[in-house]
Every structure is written in C-alpha cells, then in structure tokens.
C-alpha positions in Angstrom: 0.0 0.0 0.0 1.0 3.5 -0.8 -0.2 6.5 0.6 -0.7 10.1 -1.3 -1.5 13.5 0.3 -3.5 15.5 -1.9 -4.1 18.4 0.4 -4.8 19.7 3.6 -6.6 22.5 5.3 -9.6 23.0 7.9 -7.9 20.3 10.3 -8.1 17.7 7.6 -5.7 16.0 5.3 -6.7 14.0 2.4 -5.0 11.3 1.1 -5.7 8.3 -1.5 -4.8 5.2 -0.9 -2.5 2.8 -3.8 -2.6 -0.8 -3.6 -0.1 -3.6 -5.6 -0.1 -6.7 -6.2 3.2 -6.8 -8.4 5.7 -5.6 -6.3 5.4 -2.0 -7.6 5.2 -2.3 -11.3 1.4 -1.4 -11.5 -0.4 0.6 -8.8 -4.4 0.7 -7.9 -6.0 4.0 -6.8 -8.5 2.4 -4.0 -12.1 4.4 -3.3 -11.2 8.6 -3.0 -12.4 10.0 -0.9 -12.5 6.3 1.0 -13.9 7.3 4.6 -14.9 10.3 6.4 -12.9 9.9 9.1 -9.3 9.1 8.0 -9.7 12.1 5.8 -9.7 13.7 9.1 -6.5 15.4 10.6 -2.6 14.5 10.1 -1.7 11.1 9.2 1.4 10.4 10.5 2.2 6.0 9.3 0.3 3.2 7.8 0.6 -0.2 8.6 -1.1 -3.6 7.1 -0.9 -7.1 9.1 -2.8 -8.9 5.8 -4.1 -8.1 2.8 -7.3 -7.1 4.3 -6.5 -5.4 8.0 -4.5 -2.2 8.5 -4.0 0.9 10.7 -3.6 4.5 10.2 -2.4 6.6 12.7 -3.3 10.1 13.4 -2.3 13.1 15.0 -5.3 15.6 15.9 -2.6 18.0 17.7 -5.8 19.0 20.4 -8.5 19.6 18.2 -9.5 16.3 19.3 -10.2 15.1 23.0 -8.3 11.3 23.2 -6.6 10.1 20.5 -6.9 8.5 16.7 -6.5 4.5 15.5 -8.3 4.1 12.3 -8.5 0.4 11.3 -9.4 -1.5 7.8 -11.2 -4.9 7.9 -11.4 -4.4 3.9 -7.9 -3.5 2.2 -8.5 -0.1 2.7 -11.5 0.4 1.0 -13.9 1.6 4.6 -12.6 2.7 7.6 -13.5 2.8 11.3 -12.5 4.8 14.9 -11.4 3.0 17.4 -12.0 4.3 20.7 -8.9 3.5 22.9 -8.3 4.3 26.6 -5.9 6.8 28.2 -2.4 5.6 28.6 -2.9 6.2 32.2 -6.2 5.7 35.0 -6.3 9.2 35.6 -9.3 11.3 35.9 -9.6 13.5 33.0 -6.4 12.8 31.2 -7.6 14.0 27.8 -8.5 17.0 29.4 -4.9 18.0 30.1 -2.8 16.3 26.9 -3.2 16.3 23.9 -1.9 12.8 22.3 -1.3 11.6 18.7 -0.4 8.5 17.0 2.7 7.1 15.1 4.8 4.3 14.2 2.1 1.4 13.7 3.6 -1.8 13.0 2.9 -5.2 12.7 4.7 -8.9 13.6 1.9 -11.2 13.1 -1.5 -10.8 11.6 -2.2 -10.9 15.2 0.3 -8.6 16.8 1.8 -4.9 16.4 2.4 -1.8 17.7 2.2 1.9 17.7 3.3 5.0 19.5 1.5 7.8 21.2 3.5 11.1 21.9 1.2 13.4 24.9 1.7 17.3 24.6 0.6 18.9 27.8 -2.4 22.1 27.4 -0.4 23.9 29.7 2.9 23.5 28.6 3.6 22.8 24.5 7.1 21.5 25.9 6.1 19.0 28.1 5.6 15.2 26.2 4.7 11.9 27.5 5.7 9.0 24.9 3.9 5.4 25.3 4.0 2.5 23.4 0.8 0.6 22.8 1.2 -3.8 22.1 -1.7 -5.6 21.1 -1.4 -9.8 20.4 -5.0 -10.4 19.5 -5.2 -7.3 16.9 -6.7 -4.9 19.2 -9.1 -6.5 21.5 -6.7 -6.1 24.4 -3.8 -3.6 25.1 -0.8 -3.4 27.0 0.6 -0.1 27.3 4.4 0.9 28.1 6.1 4.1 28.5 8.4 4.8 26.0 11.9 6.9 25.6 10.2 9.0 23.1 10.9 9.2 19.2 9.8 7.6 16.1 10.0 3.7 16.9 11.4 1.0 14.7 11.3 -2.8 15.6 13.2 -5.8 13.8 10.9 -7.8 15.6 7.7 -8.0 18.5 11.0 -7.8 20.9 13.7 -5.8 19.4 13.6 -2.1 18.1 14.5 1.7 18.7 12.8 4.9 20.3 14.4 7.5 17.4 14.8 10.7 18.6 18.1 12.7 19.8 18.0 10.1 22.0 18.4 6.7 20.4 17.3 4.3 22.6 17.3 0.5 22.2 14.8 -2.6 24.0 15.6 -6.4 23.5 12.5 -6.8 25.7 9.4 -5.6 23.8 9.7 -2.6 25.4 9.0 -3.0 28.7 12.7 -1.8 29.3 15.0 0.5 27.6 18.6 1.0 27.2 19.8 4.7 26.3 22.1 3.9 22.9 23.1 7.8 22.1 22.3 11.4 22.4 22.9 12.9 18.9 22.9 16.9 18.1 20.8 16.4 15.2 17.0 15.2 14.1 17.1 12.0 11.8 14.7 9.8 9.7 15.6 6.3 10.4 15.8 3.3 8.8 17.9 0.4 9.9 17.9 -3.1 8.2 19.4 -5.2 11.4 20.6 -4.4 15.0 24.0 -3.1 13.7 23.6 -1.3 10.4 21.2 1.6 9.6 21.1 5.0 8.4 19.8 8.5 8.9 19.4 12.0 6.8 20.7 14.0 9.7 19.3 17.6 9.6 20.7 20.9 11.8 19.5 24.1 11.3 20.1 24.6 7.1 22.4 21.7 7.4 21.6 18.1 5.7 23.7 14.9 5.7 23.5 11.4 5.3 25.2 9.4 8.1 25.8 5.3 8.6 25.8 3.2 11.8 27.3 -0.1 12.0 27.0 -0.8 15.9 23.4 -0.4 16.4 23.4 3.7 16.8 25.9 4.1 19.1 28.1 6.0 16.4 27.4 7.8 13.5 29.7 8.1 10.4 28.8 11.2 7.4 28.9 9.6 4.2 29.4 11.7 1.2 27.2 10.0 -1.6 29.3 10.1 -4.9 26.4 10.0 -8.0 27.4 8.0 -11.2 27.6 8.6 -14.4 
C-alpha cells in the first residue's frame, strides 16, 4: 500500500490510498475519498498485518479530545475509529494532553504496535511518549512508557525509540537502554541491529550518516552519484 497526500486545510488531510499486487510495477487508486474519518486530521504512518486489515495513525494536535487509530477490515477500501483508553487511570487525562499517533507496525496478523506522543495544554514543551502492544489485533492492550521518538522494531522484541536520544529494547519494550544522544534530528531506517542509516538535519544543514554498531556511532557519508 502506498499513501498520497492530496491536500490539507480545515484540520483535515486528504489522502488516497494505492494498492499492488506486483511488487510496484502497477499501482491501484482504491475508493477517494475512502472514509470520512481518515480524511480527518494528520496522518502520521500506515501499517497492514494482511491483505485485508490495517491501521492508520493520526495526530489531531488538540482539536481532538483522546486520540486516533483508524483500522481497515477491507484493504483499505472503509474505515472505522477505534476508541482507545488513556495511557494512564487518571481522571480527566484527555483533558490536560493532547496525544497523537505514530509508528504502527505489525509482527503477526495478530500482533503490532504503535506510538503515542502526549503534549501537555499547559505547557507545549512537556511530552509523555507510550507504546501501545496488542497480540490479539486490538481486542486487548498493554501499554508501556516509551523513551520517546519515532519507533522501529526488527521484531515483537527488538527495536529503537528514534529521537536525539536513540534508545534501544531487546525486551518488547518493557525496558529501555539509552544507545546515544545525537545533536541532530534524523529519519531512520535500519535493516538489522548493527547497520542503519539516517538524513541527519541541523538548522540549514543536511547529511547522510551510517551506523554499523546499532546507533551508538554515526559516520557522514558523502554520496558520490554516477555517471
């Protein structure tokens, strides 16, 4: 699945959806508009567990109270809200933070995960980051606190917490190991637990660094473009 933005405005961002069954070569433009709600506010990852169920995260930045799952039992074609609790038993949480969605991912047609990132009303620079598991594809959730960050798993146990603080868990989260503190913002993308990359951006400055130890150094590389 691919999917386009094709505009925004009015707290909304609308997308269409591609689908391929070719590896790439052709492309299929599913229903567009295809729901009223996932038209609805930033979309910030997409994830698919079969051919038929998928998430969309979303990212209301306040204008919503709670927060925004949209599932697919279809391919993509309709789409529903799911209603989820706060990360925490406290009275009135969504009254005091505001909380989006990211990262959704998926280990099983059973089993994933996504992140939720909690800006405080009364202070834009307090966050609380969580990480939400689900083995039975959402009928029951575990929630953990999380480092913070874009995350990335190899697997239901192993993955990062992206931010200027890379972080690192072998234990599906529950515990987290502080990997480095970098003086940059990155987009991620590793292919193991050693070797990944990043386009490292500071200020007006952009560059494309390598890891080979799991994050824990960083390298420039200067890309060289053939003839």
């Amino acid at each position: 699945w691919l999917m386009g933005v094709l505009g925004a405005g009015m707290s909304h961002e609308y997308i269409a959806l591609y689908q391929t069954e070719d590896g790439g070569l052709t492309w299929t433009r599913l229903r567009d508009p295809f729901g009223v709600y996932i038209q609805s506010f930033a979309k910030t990852g997409m994830a698919f567990s079969t051919a038929e169920d998928g998430w969309v995260t979303r990212d209301s930045f306040g204008v919503q109270p709670g927060f925004l799952l949209a599932i697919t039992r279809d391919g993509g074609l309709t789409w529903e809200e799911r209603v989820m609790d706060p990360p925490e038993p406290t009275p009135g949480f969504f009254d005091a933070w505001a909380c989006g969605t990211h990262s959704p991912q998926f280990f099983s047609a059973a089993s994933g995960l996504f992140g939720l990132t909690c800006t405080s009303y009364q202070d834009f620079q307090t966050t609380k980051d969580y990480l939400y598991r689900t083995d039975d594809m959402g009928a029951t959730w575990t929630v953990l606190a999380s480092p913070g960050g874009a995350l990335q798993f190899l697997d239901s146990d192993q993955g990062w917490a992206l931010d200027s603080a890379i972080s690192w868990t072998d234990s599906a989260g529950r515990t987290w190991k502080a990997v480095k503190q970098v003086a940059w913002e990155g987009q991620f993308s590793f292919v193991d637990g050693r070797d990944g990359w990043a386009v490292a951006r500071s200020s007006s400055a952009i560059a494309l660094v390598r890891t080979t130890d799991g994050g824990a150094t960083w390298k420039e590389i200067q890309p060289v473009i053939g003839p």
